[in-house]
C-alpha positions as CSV (number, residue, x, y, z in Angstrom):
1,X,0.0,0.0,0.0
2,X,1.4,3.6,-1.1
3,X,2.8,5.0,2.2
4,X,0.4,7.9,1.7
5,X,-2.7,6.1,2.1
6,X,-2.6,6.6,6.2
7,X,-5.8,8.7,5.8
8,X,-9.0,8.9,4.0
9,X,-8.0,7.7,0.5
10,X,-10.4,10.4,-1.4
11,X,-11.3,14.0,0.0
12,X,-13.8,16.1,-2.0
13,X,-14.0,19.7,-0.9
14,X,-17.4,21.3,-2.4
15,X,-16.2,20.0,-5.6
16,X,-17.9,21.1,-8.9
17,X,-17.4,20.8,-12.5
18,X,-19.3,22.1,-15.5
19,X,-18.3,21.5,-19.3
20,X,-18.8,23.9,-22.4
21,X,-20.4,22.6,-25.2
22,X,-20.0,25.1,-28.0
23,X,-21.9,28.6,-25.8
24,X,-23.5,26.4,-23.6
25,X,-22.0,25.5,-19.9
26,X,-22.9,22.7,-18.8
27,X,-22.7,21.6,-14.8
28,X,-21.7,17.9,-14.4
29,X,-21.3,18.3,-10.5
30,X,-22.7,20.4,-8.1
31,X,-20.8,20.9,-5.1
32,X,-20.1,17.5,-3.8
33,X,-18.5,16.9,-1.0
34,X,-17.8,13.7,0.5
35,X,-14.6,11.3,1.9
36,X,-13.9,7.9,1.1
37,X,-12.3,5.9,4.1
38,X,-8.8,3.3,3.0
39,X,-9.7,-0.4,3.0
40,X,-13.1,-0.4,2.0
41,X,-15.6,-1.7,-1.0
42,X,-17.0,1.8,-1.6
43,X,-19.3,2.2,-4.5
44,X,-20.3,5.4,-6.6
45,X,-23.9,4.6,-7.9
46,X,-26.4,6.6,-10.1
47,X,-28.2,6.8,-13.5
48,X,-26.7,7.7,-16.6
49,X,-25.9,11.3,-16.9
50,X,-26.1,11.7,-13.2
51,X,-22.6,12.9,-13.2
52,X,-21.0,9.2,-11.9
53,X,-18.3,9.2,-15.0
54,X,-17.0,13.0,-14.7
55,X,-17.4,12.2,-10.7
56,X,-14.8,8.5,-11.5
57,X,-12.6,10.6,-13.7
58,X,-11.9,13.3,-11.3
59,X,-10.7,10.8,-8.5
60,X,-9.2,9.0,-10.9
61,X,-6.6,12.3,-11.6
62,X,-7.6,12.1,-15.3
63,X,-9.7,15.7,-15.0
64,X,-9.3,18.8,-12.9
65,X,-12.4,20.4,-11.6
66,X,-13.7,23.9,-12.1
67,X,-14.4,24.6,-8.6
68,X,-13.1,23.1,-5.0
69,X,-10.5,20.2,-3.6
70,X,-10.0,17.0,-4.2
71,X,-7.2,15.5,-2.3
72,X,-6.0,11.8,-3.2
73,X,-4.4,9.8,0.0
74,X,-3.0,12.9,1.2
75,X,-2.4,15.0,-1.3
76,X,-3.6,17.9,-2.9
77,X,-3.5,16.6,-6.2
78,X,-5.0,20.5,-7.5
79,X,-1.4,21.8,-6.3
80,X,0.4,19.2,-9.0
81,X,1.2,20.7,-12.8
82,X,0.1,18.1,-15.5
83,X,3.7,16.3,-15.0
84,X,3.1,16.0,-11.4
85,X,-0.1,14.9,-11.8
86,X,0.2,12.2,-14.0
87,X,3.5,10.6,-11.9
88,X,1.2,10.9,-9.5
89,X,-1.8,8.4,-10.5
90,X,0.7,6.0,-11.8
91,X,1.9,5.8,-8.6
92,X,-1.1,6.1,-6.5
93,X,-4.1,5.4,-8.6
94,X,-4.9,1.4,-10.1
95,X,-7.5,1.4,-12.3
96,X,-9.6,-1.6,-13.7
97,X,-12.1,-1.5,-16.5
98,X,-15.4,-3.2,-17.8
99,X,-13.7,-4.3,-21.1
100,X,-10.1,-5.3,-19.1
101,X,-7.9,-2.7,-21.1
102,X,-5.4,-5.4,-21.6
103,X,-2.3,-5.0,-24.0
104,X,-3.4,-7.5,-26.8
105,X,0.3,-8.4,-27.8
106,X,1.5,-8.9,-24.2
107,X,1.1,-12.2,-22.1
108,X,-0.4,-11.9,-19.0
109,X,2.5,-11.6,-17.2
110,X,3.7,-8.6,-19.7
111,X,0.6,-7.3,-18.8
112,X,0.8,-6.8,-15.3
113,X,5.0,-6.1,-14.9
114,X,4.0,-3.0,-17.5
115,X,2.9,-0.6,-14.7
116,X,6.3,-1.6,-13.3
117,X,8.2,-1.0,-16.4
118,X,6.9,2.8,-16.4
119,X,7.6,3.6,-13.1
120,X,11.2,2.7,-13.5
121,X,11.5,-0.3,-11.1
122,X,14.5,-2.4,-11.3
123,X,13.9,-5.5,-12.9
124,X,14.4,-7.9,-10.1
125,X,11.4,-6.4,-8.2
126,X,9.5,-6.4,-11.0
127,X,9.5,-9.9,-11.6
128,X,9.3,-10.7,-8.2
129,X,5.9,-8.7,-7.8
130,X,4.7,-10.0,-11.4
131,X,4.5,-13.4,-10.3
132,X,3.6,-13.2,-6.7
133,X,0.5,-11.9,-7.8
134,X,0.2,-13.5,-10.8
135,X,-0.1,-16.8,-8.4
136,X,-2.5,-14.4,-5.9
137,X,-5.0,-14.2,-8.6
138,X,-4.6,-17.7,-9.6
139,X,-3.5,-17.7,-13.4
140,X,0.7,-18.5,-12.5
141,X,-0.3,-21.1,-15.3
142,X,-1.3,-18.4,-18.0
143,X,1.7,-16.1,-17.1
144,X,2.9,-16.7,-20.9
145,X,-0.7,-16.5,-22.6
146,X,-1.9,-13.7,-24.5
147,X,-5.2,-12.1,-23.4
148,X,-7.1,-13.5,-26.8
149,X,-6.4,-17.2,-25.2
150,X,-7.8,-16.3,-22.0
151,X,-11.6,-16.6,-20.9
152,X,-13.5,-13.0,-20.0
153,X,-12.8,-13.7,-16.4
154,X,-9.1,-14.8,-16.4
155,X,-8.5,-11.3,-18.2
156,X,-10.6,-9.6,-15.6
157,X,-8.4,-11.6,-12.8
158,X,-5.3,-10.2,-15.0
159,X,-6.5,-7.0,-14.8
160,X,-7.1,-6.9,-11.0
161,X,-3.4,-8.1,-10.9
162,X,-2.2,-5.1,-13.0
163,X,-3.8,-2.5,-11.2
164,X,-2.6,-3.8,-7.6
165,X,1.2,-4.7,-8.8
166,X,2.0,-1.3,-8.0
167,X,0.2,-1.1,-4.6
168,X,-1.4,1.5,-4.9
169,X,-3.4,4.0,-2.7
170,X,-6.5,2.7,-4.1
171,X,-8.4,0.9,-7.0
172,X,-10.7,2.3,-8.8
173,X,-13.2,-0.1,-10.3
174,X,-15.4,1.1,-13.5
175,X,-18.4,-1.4,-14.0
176,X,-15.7,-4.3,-13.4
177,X,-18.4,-7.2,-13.6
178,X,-20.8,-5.8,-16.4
179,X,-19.1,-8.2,-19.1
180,X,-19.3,-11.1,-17.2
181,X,-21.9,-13.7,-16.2
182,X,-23.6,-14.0,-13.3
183,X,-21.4,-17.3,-11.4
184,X,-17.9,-15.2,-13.0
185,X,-18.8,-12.1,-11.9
186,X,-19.6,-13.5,-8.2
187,X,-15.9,-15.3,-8.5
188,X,-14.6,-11.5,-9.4
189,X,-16.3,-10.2,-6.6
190,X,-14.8,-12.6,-4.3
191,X,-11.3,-12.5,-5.7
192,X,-11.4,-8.4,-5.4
193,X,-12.7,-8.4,-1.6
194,X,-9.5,-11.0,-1.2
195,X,-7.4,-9.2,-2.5
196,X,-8.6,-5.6,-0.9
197,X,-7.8,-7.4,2.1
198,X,-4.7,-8.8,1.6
199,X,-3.2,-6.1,0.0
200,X,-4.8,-3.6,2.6
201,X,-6.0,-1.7,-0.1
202,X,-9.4,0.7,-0.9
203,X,-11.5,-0.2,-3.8
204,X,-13.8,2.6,-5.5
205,X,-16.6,0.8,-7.9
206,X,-18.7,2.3,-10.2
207,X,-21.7,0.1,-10.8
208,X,-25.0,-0.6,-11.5
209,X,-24.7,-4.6,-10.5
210,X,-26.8,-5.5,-7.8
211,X,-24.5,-8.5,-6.8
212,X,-21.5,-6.2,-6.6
213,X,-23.1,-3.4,-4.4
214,X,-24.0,-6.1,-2.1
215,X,-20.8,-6.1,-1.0
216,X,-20.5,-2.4,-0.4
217,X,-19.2,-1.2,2.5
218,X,-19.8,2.5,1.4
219,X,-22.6,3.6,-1.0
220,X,-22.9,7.2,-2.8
221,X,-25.8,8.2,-4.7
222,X,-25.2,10.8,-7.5
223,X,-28.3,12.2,-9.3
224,X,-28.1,15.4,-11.5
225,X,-24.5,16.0,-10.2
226,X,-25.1,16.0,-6.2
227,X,-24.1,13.8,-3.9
228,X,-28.3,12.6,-2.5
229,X,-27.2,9.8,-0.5
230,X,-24.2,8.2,1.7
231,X,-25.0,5.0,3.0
232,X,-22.1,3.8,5.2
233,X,-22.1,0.0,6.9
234,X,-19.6,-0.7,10.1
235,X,-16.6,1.2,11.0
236,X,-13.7,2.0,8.8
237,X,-10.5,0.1,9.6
């Protein structure tokens, strides 16, 4: 786990952030405000056009807003210049997608060193990483195949191995069961909550699958860019 993550992984500070489209403004968020506690399943819910994508993209680092703070385990992340900013997420910030985002010329091992490679780690610790949690998520057998000869859950399991190699602060999850069935989307959700806790790391979804906010520890509503509910179940570690 990144050595900042000591505190709330995600601060928002009366966060808000409108788009223009041509003369129009558009407001995506309305002054949210909200903190997500380390080592929890917390998931950002709401209907499309709510505001849940800009919401996943400005904790993800990938957008600045147009009004408050967001600070990321720690860290102001509006006080970072674009260079800063995007060291920053690569260090702190894991991210897992719906469609697995997986290198189609690279094995799964490939795969999952890569976020090693760009940070600059020597190679020894990358390969020790690489496979340590290449046998975590189970697929030490697949190390050499190429995403194209794995099933849609083995590439999911890959994925949940790339975006932890680098231990980061937190995960963030976008709709990481939607392309699954029902019985491989359960094993997901099982394999993530294992891995949250042996990693001691935070996982933030965005979903709409019943079976994965189940297993939410925190739940936040977003409708028409405000935050309209926080639903929080037992302490935080």
């Amino acid at each position: 786990m990144s050595e900042l993550a000591q505190g709330p992984v995600v601060e928002l500070h009366s966060v808000s952030k409108t788009y223009k489209i041509g003369a129009v403004e558009v407001a995506a968020l309305k002054h949210v405000s909200f903190v997500i506690p380390r080592q929890r399943f917390s998931m950002i819910i709401g209907p499309s056009g709510s505001g849940k994508t800009t919401l996943l993209n400005l904790i993800g680092c990938i957008d600045a807003p147009s009004e408050g703070s967001i600070s990321i385990a720690g860290q102001d992340v509006g006080a970072l210049d674009d260079n800063a900013i995007s060291d920053f997420r690569a260090q702190n910030v894991g991210f897992i997608f719906q469609n697995f985002s997986l290198i189609p010329v690279l094995t799964a091992y490939e795969n999952i060193e890569y976020p090693l490679l760009l940070l600059g780690m020597a190679a020894k610790e990358r390969h020790a990483r690489a496979a340590a949690i290449l046998e975590a998520v189970g697929l030490a057998d697949r190390a050499r195949q190429r995403p194209n000869q794995l099933s849609g859950g083995q590439r999911q399991r890959v994925a949940i191995a790339r975006a932890l190699v680098k231990e980061p602060a937190f995960v963030l999850a976008d709709e990481p069961t939607a392309n699954l069935d029902s019985h491989t989307g359960a094993a997901i959700i099982e394999l993530m909550r294992h891995m949250q806790q042996k990693y001691a790391t935070t996982f933030v979804f965005s979903t709409h699958d019943p079976q994965l906010m189940s297993h939410a520890d925190e739940t936040f509503s977003i409708r028409d860019g405000k935050l309209v509910d926080h639903v929080s179940r037992g302490d935080a570690p």
